[in-house]
N, C-alpha and C positions, 0 to 999 in steps of 0.2 A: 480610181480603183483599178486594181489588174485585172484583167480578164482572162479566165483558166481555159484551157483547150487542150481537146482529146491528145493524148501520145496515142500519134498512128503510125502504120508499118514505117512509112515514107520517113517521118521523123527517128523514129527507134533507126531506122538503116542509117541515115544523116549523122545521127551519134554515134552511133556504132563505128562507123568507117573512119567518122573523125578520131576517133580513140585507136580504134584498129592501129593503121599506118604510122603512127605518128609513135605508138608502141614498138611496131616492129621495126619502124627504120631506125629509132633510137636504143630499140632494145639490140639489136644487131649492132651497131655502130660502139654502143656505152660498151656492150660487150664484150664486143672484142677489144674495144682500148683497155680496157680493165682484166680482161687475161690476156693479151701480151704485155701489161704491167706486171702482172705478179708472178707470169713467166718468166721473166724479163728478172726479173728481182729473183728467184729463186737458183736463176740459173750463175748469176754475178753475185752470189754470197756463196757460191759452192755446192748447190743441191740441184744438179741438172737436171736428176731422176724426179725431180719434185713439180717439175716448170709446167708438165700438165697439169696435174693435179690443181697447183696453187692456181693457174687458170682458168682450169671449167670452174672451180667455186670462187674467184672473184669474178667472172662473166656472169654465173647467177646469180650474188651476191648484188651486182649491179641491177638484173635485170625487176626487182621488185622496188626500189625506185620509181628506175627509168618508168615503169606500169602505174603508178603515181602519176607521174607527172603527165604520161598521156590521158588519164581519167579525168585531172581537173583540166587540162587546157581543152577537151571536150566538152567540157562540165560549163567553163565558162565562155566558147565560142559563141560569136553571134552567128545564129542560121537564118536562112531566107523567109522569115515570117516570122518566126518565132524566137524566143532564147528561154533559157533555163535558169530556174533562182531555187531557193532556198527559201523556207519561210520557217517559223515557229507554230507550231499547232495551237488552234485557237483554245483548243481545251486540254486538261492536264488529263489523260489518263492514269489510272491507278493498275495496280497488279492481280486485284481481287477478280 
């Protein structure tokens, strides 16, 4: 049987951090290859004046992804005692 265990500060900060960094160094990173792409692209078909533009919104475009992918590899890191699962609830709740 699994044995459940309190989420305390120490672990919430453990998850936290692991999602954190892993966001912002990808989300910087993804970002910016993804607006000097579409900069890059607007300015070699003829629309220089656009190459910001096309940039900040593929940089953000990127960055809800890249925020994805930092959540589950948090989600499924192994930490120092403990790890994180998913389960199905044992009982069905209704809406009433």
């Amino acid at each position: 049987m699994i044995e459940k265990s309190q989420l305390t500060f120490k672990k919430l900060a453990l998850i936290w951090w692991a999602m954190a960094w892993r966001g912002v160094l990808a989300g910087v990173v993804g970002g910016a290859v993804a607006g000097a792409l579409a900069g890059l692209t607007a300015a070699l078909v003829g629309h220089p004046e656009l190459s910001g533009p096309a940039g900040q919104w593929a940089g953000l475009a990127a960055t809800g992804p890249i925020g994805i992918w930092a959540l589950r590899e948090a989600l499924t890191k192994p930490y120092p005692g403990f790890e994180l699962m998913l389960r199905q609830p044992t009982e069905v709740f209704s809406d009433v």
